[in-house]
VEXDREN-2710 file (C-alpha; in Angstrom, 1 decimal):
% VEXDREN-2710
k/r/px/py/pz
1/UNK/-15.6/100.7/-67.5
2/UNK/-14.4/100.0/-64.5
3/UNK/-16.2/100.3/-61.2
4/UNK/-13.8/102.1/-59.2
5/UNK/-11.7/103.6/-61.8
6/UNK/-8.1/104.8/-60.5
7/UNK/-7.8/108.6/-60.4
8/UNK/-4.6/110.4/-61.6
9/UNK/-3.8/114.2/-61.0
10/UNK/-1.6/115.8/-64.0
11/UNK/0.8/118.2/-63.1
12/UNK/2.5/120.4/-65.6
13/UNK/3.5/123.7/-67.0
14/UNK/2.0/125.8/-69.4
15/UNK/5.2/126.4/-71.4
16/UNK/4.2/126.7/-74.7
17/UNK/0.7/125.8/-77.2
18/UNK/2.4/122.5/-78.4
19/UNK/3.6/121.3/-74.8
20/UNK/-0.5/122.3/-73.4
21/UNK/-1.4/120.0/-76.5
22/UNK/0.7/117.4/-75.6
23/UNK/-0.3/116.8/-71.8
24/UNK/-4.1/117.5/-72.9
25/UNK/-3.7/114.3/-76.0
26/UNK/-1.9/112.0/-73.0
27/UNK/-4.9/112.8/-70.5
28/UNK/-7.0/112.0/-73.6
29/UNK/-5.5/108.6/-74.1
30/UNK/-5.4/108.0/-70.6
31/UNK/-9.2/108.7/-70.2
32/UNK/-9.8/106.7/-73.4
33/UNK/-8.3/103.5/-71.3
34/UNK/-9.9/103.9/-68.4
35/UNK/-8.5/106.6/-66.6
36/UNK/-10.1/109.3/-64.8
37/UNK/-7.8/111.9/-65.5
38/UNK/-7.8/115.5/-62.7
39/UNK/-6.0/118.5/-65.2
40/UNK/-6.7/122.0/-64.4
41/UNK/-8.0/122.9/-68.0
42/UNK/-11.0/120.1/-66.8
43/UNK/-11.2/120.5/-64.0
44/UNK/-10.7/124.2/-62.4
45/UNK/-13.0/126.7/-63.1
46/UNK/-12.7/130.6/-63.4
47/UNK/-13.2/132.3/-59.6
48/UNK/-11.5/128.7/-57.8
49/UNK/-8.1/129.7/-55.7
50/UNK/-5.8/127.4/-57.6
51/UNK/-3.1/126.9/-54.6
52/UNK/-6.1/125.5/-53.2
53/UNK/-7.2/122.7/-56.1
54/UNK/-3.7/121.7/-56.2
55/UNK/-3.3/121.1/-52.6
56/UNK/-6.6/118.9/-52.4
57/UNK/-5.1/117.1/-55.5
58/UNK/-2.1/115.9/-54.4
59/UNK/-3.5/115.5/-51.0
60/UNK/-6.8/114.0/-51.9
61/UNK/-6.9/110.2/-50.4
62/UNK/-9.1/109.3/-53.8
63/UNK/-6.0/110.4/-56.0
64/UNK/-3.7/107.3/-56.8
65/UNK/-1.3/108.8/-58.6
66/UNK/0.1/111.8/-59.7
67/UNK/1.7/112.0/-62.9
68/UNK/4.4/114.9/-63.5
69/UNK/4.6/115.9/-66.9
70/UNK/8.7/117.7/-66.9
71/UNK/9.8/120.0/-69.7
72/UNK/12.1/122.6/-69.6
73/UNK/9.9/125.3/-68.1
74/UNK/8.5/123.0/-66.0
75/UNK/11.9/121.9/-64.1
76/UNK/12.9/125.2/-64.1
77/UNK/9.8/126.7/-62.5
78/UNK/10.2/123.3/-60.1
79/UNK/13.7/124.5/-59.2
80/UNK/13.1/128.1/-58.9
81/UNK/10.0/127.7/-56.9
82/UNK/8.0/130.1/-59.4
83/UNK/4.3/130.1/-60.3
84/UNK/1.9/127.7/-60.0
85/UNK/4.6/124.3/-60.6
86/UNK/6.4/126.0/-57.9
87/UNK/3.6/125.7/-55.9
88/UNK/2.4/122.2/-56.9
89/UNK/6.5/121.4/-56.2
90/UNK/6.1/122.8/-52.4
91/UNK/3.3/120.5/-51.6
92/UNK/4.8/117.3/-53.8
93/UNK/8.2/117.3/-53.0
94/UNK/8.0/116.7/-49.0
95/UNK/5.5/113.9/-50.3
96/UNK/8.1/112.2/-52.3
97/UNK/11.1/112.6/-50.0
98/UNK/8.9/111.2/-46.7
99/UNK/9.2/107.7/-48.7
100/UNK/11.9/106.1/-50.6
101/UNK/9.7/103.9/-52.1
102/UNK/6.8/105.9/-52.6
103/UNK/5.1/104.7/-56.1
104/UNK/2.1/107.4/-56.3
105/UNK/4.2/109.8/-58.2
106/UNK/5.9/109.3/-61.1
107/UNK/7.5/112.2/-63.8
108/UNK/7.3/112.1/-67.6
109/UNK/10.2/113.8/-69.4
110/UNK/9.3/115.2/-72.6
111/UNK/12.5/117.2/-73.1
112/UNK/16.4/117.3/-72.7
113/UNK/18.8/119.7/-72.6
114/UNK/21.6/120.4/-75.9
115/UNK/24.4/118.0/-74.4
116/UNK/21.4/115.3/-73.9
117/UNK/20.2/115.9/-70.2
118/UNK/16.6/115.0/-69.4
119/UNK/15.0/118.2/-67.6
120/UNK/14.0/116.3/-64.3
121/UNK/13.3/118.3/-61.2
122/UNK/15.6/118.4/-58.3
123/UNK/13.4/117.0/-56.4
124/UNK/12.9/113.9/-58.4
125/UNK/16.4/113.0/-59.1
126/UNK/18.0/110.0/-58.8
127/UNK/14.0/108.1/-59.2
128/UNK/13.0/106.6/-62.6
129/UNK/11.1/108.1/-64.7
130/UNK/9.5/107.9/-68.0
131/UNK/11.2/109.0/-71.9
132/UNK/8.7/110.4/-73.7
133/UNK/11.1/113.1/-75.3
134/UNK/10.7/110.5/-79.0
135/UNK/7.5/111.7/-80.2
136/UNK/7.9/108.7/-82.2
137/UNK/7.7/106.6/-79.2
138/UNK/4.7/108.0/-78.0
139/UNK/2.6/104.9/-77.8
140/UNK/5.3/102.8/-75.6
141/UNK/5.0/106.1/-73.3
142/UNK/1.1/105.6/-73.3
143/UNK/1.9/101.6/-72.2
144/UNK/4.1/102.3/-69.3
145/UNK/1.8/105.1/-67.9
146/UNK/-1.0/102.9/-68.2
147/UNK/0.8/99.8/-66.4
148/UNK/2.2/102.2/-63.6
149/UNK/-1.2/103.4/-63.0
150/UNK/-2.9/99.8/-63.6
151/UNK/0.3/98.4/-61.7
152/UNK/0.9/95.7/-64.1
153/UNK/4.6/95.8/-64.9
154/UNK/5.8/94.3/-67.9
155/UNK/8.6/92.4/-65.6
156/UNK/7.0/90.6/-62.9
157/UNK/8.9/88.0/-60.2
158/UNK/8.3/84.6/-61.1
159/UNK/6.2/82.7/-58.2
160/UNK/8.9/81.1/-55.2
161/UNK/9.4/77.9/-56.9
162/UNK/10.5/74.4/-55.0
163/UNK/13.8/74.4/-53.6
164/UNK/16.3/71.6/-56.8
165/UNK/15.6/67.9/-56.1
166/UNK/19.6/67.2/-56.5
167/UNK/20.1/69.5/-53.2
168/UNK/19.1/67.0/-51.5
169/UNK/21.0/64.3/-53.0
170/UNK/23.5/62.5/-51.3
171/UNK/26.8/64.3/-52.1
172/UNK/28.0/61.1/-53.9
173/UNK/25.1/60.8/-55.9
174/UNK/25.2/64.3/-57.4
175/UNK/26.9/64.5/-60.9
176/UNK/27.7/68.5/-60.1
177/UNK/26.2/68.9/-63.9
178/UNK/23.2/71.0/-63.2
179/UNK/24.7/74.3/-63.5
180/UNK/26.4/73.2/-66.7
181/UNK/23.1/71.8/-68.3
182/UNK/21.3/74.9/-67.3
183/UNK/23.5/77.5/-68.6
184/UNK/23.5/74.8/-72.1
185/UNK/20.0/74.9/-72.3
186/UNK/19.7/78.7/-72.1
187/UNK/22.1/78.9/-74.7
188/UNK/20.7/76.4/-76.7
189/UNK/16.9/77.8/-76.8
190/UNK/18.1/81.5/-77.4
191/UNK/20.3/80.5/-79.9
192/UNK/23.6/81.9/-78.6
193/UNK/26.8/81.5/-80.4
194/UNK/27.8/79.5/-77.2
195/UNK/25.6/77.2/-77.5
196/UNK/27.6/74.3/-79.1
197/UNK/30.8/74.9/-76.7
198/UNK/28.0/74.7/-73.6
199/UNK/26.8/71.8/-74.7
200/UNK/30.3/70.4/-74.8
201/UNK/31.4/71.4/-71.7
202/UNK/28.1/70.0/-70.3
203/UNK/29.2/66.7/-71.9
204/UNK/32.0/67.0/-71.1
205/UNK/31.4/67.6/-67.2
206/UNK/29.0/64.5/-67.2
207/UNK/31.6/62.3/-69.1
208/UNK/34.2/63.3/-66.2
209/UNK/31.8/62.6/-63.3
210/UNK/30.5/59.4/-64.0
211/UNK/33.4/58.0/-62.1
212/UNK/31.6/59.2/-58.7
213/UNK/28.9/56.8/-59.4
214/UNK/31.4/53.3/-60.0
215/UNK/30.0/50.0/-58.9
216/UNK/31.4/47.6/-56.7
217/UNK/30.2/44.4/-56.4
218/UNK/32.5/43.5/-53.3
219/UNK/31.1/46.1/-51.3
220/UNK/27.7/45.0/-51.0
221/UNK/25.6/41.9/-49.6
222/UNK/23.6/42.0/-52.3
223/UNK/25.1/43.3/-55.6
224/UNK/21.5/43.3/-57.7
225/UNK/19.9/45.4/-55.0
226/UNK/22.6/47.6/-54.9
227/UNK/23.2/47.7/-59.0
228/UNK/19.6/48.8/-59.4
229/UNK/19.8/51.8/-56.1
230/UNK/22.4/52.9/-58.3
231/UNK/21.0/53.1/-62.0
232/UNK/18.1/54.6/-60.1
233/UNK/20.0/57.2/-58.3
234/UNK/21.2/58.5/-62.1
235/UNK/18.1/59.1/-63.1
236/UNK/17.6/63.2/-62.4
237/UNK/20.9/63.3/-64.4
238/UNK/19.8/60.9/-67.1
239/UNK/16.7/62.8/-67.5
240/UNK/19.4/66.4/-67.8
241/UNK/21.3/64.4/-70.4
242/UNK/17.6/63.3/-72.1
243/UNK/16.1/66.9/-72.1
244/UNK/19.2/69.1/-73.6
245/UNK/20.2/66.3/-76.3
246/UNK/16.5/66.7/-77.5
247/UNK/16.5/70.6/-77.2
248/UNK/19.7/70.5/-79.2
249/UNK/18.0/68.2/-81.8
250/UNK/14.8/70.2/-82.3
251/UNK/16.6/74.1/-82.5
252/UNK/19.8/73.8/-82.6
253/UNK/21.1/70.5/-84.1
254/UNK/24.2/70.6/-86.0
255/UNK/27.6/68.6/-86.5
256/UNK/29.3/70.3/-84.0
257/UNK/26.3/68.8/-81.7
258/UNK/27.2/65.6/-83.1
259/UNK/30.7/65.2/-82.9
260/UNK/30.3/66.7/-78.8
261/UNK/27.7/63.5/-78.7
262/UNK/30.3/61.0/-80.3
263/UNK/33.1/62.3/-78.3
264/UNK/31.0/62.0/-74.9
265/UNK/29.9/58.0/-75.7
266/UNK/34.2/57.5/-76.8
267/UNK/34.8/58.8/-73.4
268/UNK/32.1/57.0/-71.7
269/UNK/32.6/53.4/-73.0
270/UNK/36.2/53.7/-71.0
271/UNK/34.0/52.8/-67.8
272/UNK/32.7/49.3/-69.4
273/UNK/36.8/48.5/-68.2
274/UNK/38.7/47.9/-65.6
275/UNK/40.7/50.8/-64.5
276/UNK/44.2/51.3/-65.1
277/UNK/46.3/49.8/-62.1
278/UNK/43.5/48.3/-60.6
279/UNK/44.5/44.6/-60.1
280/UNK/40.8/42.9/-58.5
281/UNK/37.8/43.3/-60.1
282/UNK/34.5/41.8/-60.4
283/UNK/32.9/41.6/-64.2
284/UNK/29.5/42.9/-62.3
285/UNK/31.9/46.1/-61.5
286/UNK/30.7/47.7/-65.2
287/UNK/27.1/46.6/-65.5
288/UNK/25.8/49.7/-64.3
289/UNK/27.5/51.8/-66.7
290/UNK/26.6/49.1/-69.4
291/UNK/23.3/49.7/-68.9
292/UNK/23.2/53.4/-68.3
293/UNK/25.3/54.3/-71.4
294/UNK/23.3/52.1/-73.3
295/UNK/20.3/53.6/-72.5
296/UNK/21.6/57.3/-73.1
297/UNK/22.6/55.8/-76.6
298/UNK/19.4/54.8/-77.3
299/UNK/17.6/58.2/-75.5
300/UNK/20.3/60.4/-77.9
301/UNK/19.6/58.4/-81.4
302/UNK/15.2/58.1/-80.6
303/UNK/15.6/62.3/-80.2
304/UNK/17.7/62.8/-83.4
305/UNK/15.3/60.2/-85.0
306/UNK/12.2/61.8/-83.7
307/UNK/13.5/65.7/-85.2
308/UNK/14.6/63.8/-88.3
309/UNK/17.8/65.1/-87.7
310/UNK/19.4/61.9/-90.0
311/UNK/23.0/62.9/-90.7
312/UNK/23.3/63.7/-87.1
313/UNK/22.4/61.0/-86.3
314/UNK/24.7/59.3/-88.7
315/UNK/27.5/60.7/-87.0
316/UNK/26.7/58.8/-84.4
317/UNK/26.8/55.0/-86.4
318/UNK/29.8/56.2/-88.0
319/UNK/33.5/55.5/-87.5
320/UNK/34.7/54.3/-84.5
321/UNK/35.1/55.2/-80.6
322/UNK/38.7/55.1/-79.9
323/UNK/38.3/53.5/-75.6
324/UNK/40.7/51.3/-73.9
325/UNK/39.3/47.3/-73.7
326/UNK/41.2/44.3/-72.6
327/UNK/38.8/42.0/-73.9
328/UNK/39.9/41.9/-77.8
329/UNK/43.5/41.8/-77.1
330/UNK/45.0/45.7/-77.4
331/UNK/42.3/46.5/-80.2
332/UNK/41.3/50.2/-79.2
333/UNK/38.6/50.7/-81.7
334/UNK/35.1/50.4/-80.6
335/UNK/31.8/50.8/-83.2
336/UNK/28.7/51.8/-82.3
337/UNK/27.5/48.1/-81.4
338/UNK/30.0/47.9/-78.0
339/UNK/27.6/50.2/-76.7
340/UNK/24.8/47.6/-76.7
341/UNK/26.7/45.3/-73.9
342/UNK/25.4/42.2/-71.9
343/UNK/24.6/43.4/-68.5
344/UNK/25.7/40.2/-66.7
345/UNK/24.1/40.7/-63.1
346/UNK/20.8/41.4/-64.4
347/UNK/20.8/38.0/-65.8
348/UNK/22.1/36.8/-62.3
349/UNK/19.3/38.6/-60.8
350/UNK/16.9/37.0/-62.7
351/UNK/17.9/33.4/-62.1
352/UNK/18.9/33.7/-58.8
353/UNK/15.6/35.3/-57.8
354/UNK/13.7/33.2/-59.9
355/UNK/12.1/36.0/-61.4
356/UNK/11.8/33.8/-64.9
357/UNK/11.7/37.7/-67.1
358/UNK/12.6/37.4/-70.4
359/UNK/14.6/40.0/-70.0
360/UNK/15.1/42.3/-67.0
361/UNK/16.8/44.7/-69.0
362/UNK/14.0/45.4/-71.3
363/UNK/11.9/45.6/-68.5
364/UNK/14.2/48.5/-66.8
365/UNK/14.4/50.5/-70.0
366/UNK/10.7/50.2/-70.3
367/UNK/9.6/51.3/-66.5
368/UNK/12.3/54.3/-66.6
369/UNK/11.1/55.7/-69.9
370/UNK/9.1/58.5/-67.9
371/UNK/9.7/62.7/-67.5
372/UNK/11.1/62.9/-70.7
373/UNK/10.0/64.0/-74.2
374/UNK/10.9/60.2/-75.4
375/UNK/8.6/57.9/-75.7
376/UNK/8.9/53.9/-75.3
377/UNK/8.0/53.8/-78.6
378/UNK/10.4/56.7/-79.9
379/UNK/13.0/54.2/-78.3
380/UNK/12.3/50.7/-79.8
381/UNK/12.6/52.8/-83.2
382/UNK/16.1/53.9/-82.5
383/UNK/16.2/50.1/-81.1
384/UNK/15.9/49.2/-84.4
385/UNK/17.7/51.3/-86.4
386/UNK/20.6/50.0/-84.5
387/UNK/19.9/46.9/-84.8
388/UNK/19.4/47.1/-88.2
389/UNK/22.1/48.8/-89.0
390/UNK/24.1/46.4/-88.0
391/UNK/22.6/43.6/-89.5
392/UNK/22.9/45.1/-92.7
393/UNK/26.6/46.0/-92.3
394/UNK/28.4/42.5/-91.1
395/UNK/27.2/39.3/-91.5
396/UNK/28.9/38.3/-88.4
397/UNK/26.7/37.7/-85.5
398/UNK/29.0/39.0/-83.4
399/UNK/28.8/42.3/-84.5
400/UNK/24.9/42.2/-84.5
401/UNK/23.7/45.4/-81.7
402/UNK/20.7/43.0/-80.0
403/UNK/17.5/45.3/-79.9
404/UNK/16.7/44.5/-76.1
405/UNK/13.6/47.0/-76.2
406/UNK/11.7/45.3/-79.2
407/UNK/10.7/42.4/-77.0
408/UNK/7.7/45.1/-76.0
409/UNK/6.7/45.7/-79.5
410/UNK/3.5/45.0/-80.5
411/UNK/1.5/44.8/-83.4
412/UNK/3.2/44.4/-86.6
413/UNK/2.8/48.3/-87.7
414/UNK/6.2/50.0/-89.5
415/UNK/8.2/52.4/-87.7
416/UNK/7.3/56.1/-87.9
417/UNK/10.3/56.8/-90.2
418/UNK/9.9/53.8/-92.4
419/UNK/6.4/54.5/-92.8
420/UNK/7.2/57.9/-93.8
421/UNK/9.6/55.4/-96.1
422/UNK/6.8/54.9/-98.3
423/UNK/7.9/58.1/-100.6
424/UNK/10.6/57.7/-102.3
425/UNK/12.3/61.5/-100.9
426/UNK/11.7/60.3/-97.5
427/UNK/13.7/57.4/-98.2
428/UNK/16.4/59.2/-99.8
429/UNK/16.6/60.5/-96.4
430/UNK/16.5/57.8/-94.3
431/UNK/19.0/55.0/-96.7
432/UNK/22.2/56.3/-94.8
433/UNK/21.1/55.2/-91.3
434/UNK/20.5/51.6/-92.5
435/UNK/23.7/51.6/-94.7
436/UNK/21.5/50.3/-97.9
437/UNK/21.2/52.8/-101.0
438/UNK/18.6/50.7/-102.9
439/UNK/15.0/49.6/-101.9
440/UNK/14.7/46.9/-103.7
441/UNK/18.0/45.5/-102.2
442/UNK/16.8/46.4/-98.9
443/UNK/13.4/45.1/-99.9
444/UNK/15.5/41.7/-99.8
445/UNK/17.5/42.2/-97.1
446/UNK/14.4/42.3/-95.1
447/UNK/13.0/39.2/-96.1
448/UNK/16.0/37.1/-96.0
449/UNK/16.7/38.6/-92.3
450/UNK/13.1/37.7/-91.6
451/UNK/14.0/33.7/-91.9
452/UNK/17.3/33.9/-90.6
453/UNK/19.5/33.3/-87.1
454/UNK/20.1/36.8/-86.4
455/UNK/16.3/37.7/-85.9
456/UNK/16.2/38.6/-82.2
457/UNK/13.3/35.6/-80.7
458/UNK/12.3/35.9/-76.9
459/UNK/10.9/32.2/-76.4
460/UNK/7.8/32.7/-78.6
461/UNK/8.0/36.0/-79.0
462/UNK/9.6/37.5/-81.9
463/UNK/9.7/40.4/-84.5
464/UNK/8.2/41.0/-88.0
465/UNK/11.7/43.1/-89.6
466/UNK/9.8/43.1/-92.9
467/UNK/6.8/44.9/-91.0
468/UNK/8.2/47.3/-88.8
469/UNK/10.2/48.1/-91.9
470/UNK/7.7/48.7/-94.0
471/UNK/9.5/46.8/-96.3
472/UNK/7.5/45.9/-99.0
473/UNK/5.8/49.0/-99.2
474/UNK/9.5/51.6/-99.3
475/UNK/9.8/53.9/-102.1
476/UNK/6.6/53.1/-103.5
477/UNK/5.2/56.8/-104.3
478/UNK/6.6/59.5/-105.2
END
């Protein structure tokens, strides 16, 4: 029990036995959960002057709250000024109308009229007040007296949070895709039939708005400096993209989710070109979309990987990316592999800085891989799923997607999903995304890619595709 427990006057009408039972069971529940309930029938004894022991109720200091119990006879009596409500309604009503915000009183309808009017008292009209006229819902009455007397409402306003980091963005840096991603991820977690057409329109928004972040190298001193200020000023839009593709893939994946995914990375892989009418350009002009797009590739296959959401994922490996390229002649189809693109001034960095990394890129990937619910290692799996994947599809080493992140792997441990690989439903799975429908065959795949020139090397470093595979152990159990 409380030490100072709150006090609550119950005003009423004696209408009928089965009302008087009613307000005498609530006072009971109320006292039962702490409440130290004033009612005349406990509280008023034969010889007191009643006008009296209402007055000092409603105008006793100790009393935080009053609780109006309305009926019929009750709001007629209120209205009429008759008897002892009439009374009680002289002394409460100036009390209510002094404040328009007044929170010690509250009433408790407990009956309505034949066309569905709750009896409410003139007085209190136009307040809120409690339905209690269910007896069904009796209990749900009990909880919102108890948490107006207790004042802990069931809705309560959220602590003043910190003003949104892109506000104070520079207006060229901004995306504008915030309030898109929000209203997708609200549709996303509750599950609303708008779901998939937010997400779209998020992707959709982003796909549009990458233009406000193009690189020019002829613009700046120093183009490296300047290439990595701007692949670092995407990042609170990177980590937008990261967060929804994730949410989608752990509630909400689907093929509609999918094909919105394929048709955002088609649209994107237009920036690794030159635009239309533009005469000048610098090959540097692109890198930062090569590298950004690449690494939302990888971020959107580690999250379908991750929620084992396989044939979405296919989706993404399969068919092609219609985008405009100069390179191959007037060839407009793109596979998944031309996502994976050298990002030439990173290399230039690197020499001309003297920087001797085997691989700047790899390093990026790795120090940006924060905020997100993607780990490193999440990504060199989807690394090498690409990479194997395309391995296992051409023999040309030109079509080979090079798996920049594996140069951090370490230890010669399988893949989550390859170890999984060990029973042979799991594989069943999995054999899509690396475009082999036999383990044995892909058994020797593995170890004839493990001798061959298409195994990615950095210096001395190289990988095991036999172990992270898991290889020799796939489709072993049952």
């Amino acid at each position: 029990m409380e030490a100072n427990p709150p006090k609550v006057f119950v005003s009423y009408s004696w209408t009928t036995p089965e009302h008087e039972d009613f307000v005498i069971k609530l006072a009971e529940d109320l006292v039962s959960s702490g409440v130290d309930v004033i009612i005349d029938k406990w509280c008023l004894r034969d010889g007191q002057d009643s006008y009296a022991f209402m007055e000092s109720m409603v105008n006793d200091k100790t009393i935080s709250k009053v609780l109006i119990i309305s009926d019929k006879g009750y709001a007629e009596k209120a209205n009429n000024r008759k008897g002892g409500v009439g009374t009680e309604t002289q002394i409460i009503s100036p009390e209510i109308y002094s404040s328009a915000e007044q929170t010690k009183f509250v009433v408790v309808v407990t009956e309505k009229d034949d066309e569905g009017r709750f009896y409410v008292p003139n007085f209190y009209k136009g307040r809120l007040f409690i339905d209690m006229t269910d007896s069904s819902s009796m209990s749900e009455g009990v909880e919102r007296i108890l948490r107006w007397i207790f004042d802990r409402p069931v809705f309560v306003k959220p602590e003043l949070g910190k003003k949104p980091a892109f506000l104070d963005e520079p207006s060229e840096v901004s995306l504008g895709t915030t309030a898109y991603y929000t209203r997708a991820m609200d549709a996303i977690r509750n599950g609303k039939i708008t779901a998939a057409g937010c997400y779209d329109e998020y992707l959709t928004v982003l796909a549009n708005n990458l233009e406000r972040i193009r690189f020019r190298t002829a613009e700046h001193d120093e183009p490296d400096e300047a290439f990595l200020k701007n692949i670092e000023s995407f990042i609170p839009a990177r980590n937008e993209f990261i967060n929804l593709t994730y949410l989608a893939a752990r509630y909400n994946s689907g093929m509609d989710y999918s094909k919105s995914l394929h048709k955002f990375f088609e649209a994107a892989l237009s920036y690794y070109y030159p635009q239309e009418n533009v005469g000048a350009y610098h090959n540097y002009d692109f890198d930062n979309y090569k590298f950004l797009i690449h690494e939302l590739y990888l971020y959107s296959i580690a999250a379908l990987l991750k929620n084992e959401r396989f044939n979405e994922c296919l989706d993404l490996f399969s068919g092609f990316y219609i985008s405009r390229k100069i390179e191959r002649g007037n060839d407009p189809l793109s596979s998944f592999i031309d996502i994976r693109a050298y990002v030439e001034i990173l290399q230039w960095r690197n020499e001309h800085k003297k920087l001797r990394r085997l691989s700047l890129h790899a390093d990026l990937l790795k120090e940006r891989c924060h905020s997100v619910p993607i780990t490193f290692t999440d990504i060199n799996q989807a690394d090498f799923v690409c990479y194997l994947r395309s391995v296992i599809q051409s023999a040309d080493y030109y079509y080979m997607w090079w798996p920049t992140t594996l140069l951090y792997v370490r230890g010669y441990f399988p893949f989550e999903i390859f170890a999984k690989s060990k029973s042979k439903g799991y594989f069943s799975k999995i054999k899509g995304l690396i475009a082999i429908e036999d383990a044995d065959k892909f058994k020797q795949n593995m170890h004839k890619l493990e001798e061959s020139d298409r195994l990615p090397k950095w210096e001395f470093d190289r990988i095991s595709p036999v172990r992270l595979s898991n290889a020799d152990g796939i489709a072993t159990i049952e």
